[in-house]
C-alpha positions in Angstrom: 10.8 -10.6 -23.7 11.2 -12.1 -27.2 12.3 -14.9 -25.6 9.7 -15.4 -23.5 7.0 -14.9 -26.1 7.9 -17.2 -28.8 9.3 -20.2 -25.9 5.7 -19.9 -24.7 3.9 -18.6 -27.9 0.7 -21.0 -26.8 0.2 -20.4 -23.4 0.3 -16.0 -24.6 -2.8 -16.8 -26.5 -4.7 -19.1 -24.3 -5.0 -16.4 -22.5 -7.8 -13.8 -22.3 -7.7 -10.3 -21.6 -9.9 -9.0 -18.3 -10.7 -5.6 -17.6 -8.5 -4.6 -14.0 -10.3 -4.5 -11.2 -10.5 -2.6 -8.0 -7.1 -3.5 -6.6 -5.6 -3.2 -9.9 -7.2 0.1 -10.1 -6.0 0.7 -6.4 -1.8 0.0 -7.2 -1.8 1.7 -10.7 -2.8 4.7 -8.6 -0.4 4.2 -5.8 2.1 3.7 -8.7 1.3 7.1 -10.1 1.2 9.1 -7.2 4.6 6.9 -4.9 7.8 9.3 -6.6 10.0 6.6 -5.8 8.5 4.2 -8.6 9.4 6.8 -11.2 13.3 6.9 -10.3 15.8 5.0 -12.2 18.2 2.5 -10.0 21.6 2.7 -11.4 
């Protein structure tokens, strides 16, 4: 990730923040509630 942020350092701060919104809001939940995204692949 360290990487990533100092090779494109401008283009990180160009950017602005936005607030999520319904889908977002819509696969953080699916997220939380699927099991399977909260096991570790070996």
């Amino acid at each position: 990730m360290e990487i990533i942020q100092n090779q494109f350092r401008s283009s990180w701060d160009d950017n602005e923040e936005t607030k999520p919104d319904a889908i977002d809001l819509q696969m953080l939940k699916e997220i939380e509630e699927d099991p399977e995204c909260h096991e570790k692949i070996p």
